[in-house]
N, C-alpha and C positions, 0 to 999 in steps of 0.2 A: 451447462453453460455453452451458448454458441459461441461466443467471440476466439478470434485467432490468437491463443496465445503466444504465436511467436513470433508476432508484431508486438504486446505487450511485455512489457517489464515492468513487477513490481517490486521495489527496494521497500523493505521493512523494517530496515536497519536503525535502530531506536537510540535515543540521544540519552546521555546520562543528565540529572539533575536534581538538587537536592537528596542526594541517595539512591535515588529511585531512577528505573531507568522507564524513558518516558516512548510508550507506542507509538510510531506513525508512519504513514504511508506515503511513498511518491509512487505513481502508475503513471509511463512513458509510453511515448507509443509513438505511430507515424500515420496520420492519415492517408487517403484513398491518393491525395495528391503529391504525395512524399511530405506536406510539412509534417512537424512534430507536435507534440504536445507533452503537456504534462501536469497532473492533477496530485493538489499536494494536501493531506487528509487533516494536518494540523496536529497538535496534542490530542490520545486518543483517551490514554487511561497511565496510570503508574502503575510500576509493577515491581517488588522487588529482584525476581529474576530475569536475568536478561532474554532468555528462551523464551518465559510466559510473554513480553511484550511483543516481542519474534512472530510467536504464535499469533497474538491477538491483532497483530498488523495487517497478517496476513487474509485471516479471517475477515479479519474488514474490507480489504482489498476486495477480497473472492465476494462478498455480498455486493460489493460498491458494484464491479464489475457485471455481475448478475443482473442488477435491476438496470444500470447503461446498455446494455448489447442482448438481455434478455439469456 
């Protein structure tokens, strides 16, 4: 991955619902010009363990991020 990850932050931190706790991503950042941003992934998948959603937030992140900045 080229991008700077210590301009980037991704929070994976997964919401509970119906039992299940539900995957997904916020990825923060700061453009070249100081603004900010922030790209929000949505519901990604349920999972009954809180870590497997954890995990798979992440993973989505790391992919999202891959094909943006290469």
């Amino acid at each position: 991955m080229r991008f700077n990850s210590t301009l980037i932050v991704v929070d994976p931190t997964p919401r509970r619902a119906d039992g299940e706790y539900m995957a997904h991503a916020r990825i923060s950042g700061s453009r070249a010009d100081g603004t900010g941003y922030e790209i929000h992934s949505g519901d990604l998948a349920g999972f009954d363990a809180r870590e497997d959603a954890i995990a798979y937030a992440k993973n989505w992140a790391q992919d999202w991020l891959e094909v943006r900045f290469g």
